[in-house]
FILUM-652001 format. One record per atom (N, C-alpha, C, O): atom name; z, x, y; residue number from 1. Coordinates in Angstrom, 1 decimal. Layout:
- CA, Z, X, Y, NUM
...
//
This chain:
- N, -8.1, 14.2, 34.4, 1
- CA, -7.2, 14.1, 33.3, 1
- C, -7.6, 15.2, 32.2, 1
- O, -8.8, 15.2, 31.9, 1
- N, -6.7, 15.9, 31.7, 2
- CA, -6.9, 16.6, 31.1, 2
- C, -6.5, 16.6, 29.6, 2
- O, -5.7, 15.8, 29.4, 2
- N, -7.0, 17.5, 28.2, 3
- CA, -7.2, 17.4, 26.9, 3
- C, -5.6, 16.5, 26.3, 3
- O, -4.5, 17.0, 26.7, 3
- N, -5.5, 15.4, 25.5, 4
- CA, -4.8, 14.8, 25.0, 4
- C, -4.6, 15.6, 23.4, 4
- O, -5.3, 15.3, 22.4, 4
- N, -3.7, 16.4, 23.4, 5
- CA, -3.4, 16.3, 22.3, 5
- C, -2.4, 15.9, 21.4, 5
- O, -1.4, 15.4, 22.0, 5
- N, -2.4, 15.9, 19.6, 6
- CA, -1.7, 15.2, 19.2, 6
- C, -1.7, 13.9, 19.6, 6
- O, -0.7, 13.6, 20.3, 6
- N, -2.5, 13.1, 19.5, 7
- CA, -2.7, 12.0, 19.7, 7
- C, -2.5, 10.9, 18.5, 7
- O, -3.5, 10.9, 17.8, 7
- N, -1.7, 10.0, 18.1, 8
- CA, -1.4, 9.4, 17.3, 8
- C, -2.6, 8.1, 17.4, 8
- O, -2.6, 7.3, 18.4, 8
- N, -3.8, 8.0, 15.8, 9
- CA, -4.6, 7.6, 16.4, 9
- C, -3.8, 5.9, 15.0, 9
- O, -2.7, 5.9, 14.4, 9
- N, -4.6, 5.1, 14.9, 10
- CA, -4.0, 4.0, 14.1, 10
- C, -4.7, 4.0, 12.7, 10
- O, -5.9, 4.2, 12.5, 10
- N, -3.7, 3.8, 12.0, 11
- CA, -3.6, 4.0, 10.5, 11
- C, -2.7, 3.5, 10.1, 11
- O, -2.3, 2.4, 10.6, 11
- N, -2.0, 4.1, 9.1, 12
- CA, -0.9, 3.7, 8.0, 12
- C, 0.0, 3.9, 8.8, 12
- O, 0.9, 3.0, 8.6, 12
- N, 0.4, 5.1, 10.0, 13
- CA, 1.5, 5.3, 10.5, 13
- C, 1.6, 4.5, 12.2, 13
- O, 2.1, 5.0, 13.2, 13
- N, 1.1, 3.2, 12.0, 14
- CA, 1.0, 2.9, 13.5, 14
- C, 2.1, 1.7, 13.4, 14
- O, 1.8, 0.6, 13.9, 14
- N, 3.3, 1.8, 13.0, 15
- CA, 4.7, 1.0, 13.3, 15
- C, 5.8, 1.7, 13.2, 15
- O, 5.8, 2.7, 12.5, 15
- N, 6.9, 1.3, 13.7, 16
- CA, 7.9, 2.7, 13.8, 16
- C, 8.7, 2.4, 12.1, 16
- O, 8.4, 1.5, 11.3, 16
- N, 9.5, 3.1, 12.0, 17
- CA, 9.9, 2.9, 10.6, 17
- C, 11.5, 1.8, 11.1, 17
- O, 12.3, 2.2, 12.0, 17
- N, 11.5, 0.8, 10.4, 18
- CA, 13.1, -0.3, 10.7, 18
- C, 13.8, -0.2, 9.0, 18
- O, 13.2, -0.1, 7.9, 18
- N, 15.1, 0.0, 9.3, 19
- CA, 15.4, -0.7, 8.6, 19
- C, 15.2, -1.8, 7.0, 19
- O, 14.8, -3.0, 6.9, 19
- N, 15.4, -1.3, 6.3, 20
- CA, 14.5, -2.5, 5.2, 20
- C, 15.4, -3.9, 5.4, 20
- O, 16.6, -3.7, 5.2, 20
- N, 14.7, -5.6, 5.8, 21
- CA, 15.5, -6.0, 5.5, 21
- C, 15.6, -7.1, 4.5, 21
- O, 15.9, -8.2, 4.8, 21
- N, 15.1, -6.7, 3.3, 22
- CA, 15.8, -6.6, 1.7, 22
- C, 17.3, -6.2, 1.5, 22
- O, 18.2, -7.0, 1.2, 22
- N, 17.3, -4.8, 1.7, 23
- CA, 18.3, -3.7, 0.8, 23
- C, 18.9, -3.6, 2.2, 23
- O, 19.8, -2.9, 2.1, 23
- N, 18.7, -3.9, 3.0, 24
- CA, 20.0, -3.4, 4.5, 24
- C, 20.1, -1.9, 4.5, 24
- O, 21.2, -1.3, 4.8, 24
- N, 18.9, -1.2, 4.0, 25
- CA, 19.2, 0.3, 4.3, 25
- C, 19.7, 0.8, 2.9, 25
- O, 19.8, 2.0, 2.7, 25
- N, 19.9, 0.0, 2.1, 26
- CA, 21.0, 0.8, 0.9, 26
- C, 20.1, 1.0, -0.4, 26
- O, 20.7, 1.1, -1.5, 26
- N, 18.9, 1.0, -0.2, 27
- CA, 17.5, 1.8, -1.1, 27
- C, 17.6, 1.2, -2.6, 27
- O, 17.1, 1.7, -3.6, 27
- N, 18.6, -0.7, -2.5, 28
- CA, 18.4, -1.3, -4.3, 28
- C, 20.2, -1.7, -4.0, 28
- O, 21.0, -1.8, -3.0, 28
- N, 20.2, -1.9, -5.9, 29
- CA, 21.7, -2.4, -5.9, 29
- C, 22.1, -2.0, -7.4, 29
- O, 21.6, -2.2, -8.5, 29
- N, 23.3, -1.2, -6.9, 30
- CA, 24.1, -1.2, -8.6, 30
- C, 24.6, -1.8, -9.2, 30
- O, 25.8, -2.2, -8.9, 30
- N, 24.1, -2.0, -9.9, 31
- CA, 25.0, -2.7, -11.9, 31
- C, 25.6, -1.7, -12.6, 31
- O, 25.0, -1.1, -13.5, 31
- N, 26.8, -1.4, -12.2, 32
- CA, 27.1, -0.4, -13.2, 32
- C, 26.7, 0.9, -13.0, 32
- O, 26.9, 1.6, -12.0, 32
- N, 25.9, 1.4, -14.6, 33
- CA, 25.8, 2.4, -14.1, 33
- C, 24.3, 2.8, -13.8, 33
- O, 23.8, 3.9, -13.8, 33
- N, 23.8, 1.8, -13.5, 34
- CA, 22.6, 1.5, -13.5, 34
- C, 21.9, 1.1, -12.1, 34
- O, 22.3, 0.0, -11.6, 34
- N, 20.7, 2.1, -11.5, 35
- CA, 20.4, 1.2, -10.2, 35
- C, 19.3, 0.8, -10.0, 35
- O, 18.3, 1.2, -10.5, 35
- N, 19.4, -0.1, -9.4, 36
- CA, 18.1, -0.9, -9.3, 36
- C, 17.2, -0.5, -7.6, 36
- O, 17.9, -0.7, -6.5, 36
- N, 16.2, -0.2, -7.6, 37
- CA, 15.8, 0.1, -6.4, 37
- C, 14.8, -0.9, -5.9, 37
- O, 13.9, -1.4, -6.5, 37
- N, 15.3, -0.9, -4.4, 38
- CA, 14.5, -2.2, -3.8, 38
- C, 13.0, -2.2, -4.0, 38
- O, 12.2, -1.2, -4.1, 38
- N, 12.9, -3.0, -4.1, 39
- CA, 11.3, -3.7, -4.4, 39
- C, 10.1, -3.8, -3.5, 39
- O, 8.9, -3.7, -3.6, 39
- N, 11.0, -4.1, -2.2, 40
- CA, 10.4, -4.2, -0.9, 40
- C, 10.1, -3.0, -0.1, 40
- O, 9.1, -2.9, 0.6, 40
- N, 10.9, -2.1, -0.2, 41
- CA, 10.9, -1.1, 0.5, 41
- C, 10.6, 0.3, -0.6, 41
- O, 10.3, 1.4, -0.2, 41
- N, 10.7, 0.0, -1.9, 42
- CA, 10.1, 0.9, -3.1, 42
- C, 11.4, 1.9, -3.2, 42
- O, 11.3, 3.0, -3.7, 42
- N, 12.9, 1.4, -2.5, 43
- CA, 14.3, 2.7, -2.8, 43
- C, 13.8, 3.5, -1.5, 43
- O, 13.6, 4.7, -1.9, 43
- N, 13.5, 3.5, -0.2, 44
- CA, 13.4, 4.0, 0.3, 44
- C, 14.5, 3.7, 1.4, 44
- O, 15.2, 4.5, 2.0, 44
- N, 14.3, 2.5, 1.5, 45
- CA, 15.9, 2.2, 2.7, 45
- C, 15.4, 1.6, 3.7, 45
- O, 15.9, 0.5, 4.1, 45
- N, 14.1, 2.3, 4.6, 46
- CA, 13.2, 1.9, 5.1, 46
- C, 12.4, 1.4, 5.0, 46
- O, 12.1, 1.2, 3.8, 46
- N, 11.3, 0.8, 6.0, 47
- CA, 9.9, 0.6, 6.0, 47
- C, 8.8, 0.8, 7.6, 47
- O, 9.2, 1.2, 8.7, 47
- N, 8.1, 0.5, 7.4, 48
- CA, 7.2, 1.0, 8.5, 48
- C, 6.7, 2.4, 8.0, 48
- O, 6.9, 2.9, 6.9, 48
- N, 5.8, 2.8, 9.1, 49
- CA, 4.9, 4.3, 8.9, 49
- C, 4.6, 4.5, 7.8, 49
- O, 4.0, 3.5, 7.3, 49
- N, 4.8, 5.1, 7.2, 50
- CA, 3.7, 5.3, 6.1, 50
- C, 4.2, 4.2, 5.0, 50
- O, 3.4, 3.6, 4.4, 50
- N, 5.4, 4.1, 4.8, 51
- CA, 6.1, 3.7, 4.0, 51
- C, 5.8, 2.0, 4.3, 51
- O, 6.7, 1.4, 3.7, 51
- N, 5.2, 1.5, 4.6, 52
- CA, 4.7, -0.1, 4.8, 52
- C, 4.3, -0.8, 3.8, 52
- O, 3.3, -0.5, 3.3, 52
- N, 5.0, -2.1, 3.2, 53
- CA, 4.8, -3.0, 2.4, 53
- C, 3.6, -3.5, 2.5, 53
- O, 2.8, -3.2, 1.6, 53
- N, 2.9, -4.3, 3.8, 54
- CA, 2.1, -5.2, 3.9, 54
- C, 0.6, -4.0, 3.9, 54
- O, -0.5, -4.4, 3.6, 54
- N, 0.8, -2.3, 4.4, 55
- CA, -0.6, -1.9, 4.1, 55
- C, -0.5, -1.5, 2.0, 55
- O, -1.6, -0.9, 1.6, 55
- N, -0.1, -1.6, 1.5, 56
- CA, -0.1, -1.3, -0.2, 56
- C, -1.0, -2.1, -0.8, 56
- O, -0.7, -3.3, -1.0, 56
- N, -2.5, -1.4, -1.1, 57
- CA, -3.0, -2.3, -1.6, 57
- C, -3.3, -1.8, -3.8, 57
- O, -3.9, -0.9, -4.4, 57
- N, -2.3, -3.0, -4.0, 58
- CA, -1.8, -3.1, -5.4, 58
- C, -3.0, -3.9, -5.7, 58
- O, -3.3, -5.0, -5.3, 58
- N, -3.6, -3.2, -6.5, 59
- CA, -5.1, -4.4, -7.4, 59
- C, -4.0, -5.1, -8.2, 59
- O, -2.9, -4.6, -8.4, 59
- N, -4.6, -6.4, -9.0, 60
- CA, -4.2, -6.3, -10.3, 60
- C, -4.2, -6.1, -11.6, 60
- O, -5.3, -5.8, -12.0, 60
- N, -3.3, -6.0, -12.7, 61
- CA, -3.3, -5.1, -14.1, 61
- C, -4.8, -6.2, -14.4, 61
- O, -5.0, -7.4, -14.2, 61
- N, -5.9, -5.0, -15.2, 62
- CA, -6.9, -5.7, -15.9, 62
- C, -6.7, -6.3, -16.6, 62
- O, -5.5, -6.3, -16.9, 62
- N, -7.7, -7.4, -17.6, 63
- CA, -6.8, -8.4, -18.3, 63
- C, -6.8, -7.9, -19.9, 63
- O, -7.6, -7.3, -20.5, 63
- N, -6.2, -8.1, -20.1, 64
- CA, -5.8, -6.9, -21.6, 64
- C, -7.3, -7.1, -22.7, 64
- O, -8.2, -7.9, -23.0, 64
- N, -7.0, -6.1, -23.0, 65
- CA, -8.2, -6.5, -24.3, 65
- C, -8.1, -7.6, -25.5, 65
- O, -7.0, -7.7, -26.2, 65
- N, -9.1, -8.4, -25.6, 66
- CA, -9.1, -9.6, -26.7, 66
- C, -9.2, -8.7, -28.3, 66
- O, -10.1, -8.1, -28.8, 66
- N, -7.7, -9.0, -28.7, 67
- CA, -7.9, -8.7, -30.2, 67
- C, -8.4, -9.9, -31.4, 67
- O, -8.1, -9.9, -32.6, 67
- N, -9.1, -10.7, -30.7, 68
- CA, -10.1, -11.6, -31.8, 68
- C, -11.0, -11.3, -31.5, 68
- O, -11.8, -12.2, -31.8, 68
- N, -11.7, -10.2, -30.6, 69
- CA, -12.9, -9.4, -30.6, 69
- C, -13.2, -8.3, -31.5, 69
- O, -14.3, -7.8, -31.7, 69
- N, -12.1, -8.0, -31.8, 70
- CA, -12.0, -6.2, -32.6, 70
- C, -12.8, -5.6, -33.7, 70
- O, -12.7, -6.2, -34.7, 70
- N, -13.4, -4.8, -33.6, 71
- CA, -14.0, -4.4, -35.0, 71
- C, -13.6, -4.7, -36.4, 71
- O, -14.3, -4.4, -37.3, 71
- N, -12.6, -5.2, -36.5, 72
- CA, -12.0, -4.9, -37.7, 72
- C, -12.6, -6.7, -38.0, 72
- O, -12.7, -6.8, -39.2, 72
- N, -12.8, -7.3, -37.7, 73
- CA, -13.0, -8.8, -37.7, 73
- C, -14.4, -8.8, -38.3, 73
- O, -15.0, -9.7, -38.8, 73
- N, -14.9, -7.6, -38.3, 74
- CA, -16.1, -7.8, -39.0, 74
- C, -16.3, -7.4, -40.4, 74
- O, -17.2, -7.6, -41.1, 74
- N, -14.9, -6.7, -40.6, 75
- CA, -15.0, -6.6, -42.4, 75
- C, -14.5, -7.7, -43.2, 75
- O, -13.6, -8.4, -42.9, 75
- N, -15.2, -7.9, -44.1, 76
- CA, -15.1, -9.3, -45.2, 76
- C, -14.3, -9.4, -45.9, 76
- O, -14.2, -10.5, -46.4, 76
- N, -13.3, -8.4, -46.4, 77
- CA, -12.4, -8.5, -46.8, 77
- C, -11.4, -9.1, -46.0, 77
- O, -10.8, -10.1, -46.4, 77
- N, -11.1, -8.8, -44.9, 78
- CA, -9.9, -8.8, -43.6, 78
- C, -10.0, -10.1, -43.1, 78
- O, -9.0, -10.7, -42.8, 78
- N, -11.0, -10.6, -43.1, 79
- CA, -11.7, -11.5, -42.5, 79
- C, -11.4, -12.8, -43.2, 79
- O, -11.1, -13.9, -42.6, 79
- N, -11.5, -12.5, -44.9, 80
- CA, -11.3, -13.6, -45.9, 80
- C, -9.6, -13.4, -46.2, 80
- O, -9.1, -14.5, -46.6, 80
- N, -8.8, -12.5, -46.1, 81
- CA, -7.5, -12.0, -46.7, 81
- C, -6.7, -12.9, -45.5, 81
- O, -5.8, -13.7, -45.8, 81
- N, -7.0, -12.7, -44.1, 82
- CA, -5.7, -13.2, -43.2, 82
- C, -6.6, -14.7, -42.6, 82
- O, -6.0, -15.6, -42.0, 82
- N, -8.0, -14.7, -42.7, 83
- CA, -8.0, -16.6, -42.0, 83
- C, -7.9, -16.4, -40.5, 83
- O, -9.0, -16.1, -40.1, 83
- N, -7.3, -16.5, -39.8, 84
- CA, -7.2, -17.2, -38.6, 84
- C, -7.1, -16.2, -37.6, 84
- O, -6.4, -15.4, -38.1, 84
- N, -7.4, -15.8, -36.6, 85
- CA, -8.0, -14.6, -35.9, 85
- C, -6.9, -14.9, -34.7, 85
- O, -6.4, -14.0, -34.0, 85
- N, -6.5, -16.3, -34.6, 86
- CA, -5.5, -16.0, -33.9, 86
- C, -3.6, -16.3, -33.9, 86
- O, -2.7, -16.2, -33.1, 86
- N, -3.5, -16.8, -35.3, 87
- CA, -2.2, -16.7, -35.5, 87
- C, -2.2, -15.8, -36.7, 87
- O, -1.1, -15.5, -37.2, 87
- N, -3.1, -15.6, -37.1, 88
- CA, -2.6, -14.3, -38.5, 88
- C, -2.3, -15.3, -39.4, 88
- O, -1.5, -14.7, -40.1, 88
- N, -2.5, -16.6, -40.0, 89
- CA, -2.2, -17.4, -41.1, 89
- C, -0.5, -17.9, -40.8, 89
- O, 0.2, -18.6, -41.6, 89
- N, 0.1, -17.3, -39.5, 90
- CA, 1.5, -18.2, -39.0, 90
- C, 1.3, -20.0, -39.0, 90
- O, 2.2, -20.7, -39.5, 90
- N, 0.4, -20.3, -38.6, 91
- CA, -0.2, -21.8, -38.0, 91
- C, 0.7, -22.5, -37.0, 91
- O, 1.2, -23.6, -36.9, 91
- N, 0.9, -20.9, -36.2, 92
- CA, 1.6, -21.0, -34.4, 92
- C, 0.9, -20.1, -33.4, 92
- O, 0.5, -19.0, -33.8, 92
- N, 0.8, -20.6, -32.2, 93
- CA, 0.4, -18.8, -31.4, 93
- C, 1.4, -19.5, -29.7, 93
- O, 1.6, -20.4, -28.8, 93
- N, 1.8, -18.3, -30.2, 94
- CA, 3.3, -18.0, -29.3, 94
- C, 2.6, -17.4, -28.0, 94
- O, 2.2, -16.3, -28.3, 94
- N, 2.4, -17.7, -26.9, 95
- CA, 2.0, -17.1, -25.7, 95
- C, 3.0, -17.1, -24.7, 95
- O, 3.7, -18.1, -24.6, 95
- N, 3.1, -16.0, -23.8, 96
- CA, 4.4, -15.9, -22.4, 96
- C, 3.3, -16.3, -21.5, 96
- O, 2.1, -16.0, -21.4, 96
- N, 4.3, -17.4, -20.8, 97
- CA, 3.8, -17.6, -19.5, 97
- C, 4.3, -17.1, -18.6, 97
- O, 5.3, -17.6, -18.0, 97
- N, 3.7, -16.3, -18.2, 98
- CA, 4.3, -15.2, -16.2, 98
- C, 4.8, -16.0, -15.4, 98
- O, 5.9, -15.8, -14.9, 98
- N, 4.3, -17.0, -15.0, 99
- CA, 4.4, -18.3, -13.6, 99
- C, 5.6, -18.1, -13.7, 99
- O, 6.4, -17.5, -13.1, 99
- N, 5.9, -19.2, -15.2, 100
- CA, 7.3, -19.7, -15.2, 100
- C, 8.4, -18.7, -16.6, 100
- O, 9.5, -18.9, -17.1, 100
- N, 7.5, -17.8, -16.6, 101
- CA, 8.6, -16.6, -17.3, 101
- C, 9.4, -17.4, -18.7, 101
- O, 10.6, -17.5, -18.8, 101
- N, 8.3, -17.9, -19.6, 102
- CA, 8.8, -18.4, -20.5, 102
- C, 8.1, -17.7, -21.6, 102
- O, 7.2, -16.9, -21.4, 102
- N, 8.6, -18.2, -22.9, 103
- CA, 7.9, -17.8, -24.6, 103
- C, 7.3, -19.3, -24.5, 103
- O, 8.0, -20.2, -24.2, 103
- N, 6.1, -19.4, -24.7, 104
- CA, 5.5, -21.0, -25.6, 104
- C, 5.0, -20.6, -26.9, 104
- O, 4.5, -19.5, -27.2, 104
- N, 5.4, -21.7, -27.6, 105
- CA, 4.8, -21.9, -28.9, 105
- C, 3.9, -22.4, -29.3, 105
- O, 4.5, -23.3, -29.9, 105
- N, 2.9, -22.7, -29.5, 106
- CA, 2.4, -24.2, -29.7, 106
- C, 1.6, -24.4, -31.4, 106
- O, 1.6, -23.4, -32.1, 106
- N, 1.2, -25.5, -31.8, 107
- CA, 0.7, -25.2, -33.1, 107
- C, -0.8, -24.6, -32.9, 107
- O, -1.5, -24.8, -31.9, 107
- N, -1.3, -23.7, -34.3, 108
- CA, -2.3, -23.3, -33.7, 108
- C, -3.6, -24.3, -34.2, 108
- O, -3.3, -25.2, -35.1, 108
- N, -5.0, -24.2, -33.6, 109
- CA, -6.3, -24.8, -33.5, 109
- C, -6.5, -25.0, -35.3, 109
- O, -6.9, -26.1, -35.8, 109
- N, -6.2, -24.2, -36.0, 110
- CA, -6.6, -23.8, -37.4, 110
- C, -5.3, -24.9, -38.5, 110
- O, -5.4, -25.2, -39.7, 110
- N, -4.4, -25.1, -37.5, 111
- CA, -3.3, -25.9, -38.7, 111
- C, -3.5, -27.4, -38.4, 111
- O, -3.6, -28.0, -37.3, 111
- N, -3.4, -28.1, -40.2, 112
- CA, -3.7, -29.4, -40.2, 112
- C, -3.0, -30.4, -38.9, 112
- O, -1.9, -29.9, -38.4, 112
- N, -3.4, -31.8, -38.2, 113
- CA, -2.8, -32.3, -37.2, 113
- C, -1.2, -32.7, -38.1, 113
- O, -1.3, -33.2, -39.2, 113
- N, -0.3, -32.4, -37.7, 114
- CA, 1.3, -33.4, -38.5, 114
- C, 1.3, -34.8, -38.1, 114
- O, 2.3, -35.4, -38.1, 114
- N, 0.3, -35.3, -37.8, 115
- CA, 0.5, -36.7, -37.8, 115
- C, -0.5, -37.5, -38.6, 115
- O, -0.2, -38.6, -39.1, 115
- N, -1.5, -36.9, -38.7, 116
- CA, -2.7, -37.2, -39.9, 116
- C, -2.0, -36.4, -41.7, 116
- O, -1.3, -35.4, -41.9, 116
- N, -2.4, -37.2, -42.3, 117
- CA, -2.5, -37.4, -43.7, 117
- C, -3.1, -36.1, -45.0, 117
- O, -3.8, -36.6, -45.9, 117
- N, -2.9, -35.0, -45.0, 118
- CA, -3.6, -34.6, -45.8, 118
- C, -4.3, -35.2, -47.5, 118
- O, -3.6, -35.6, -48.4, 118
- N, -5.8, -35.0, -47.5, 119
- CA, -6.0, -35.7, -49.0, 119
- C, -6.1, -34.6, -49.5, 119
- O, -6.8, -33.8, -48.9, 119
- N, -5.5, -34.2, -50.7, 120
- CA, -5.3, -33.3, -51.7, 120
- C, -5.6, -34.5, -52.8, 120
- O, -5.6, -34.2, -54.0, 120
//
């Protein structure tokens, strides 16, 4: 037997490219004037060979920086002027939740309970 060349060895390109079947080939969907490209297949139309969903390895986004850590928390002025490090003296902290793709509100740690009594 003699020298094999070109030899397709396995990698990223070891499936034939099909069809995307997301987008049926048609690389997203228009609104107008506006298009949206498939998600699955990245607007390509296809998938397979190089172009493969299941080899993309997407880490995830790091987790953002804590701004109740920040230098600025350590000046005494700043510190005594706004109070609360994490609603800014609002006495709310509004956080999105990804899961379920909402705004929450909630009251914050720092404001009196509304069902207890203030003594002034």
């Amino acid at each position: 037997m003699g020298a094999v060349h070109q030899l397709r060895r396995d990698g990223p390109g070891v499936t034939d490219p099909i069809t995307c079947p997301e987008c049926q080939g048609h690389r997203g969907e228009r609104l107008g004037t506006l298009f949206l490209a498939c998600q699955f297949c990245g607007g390509a139309g296809w998938v397979g060979g190089d172009n493969e969903p299941a080899e993309r390895c997407e880490k995830p986004p790091p987790p953002p920086p804590s701004a109740t850590n920040h230098k600025v928390w350590s000046d005494p002025w700043i510190a005594s002027a706004i109070g609360c490090r994490f609603c800014l003296g609002s006495k709310k902290v509004t956080h999105v939740d990804e899961e379920t793709r909402t705004l929450v509100t909630v009251p914050c740690p720092c404001a009196p309970d509304p069902g207890q009594g203030t003594n002034a």
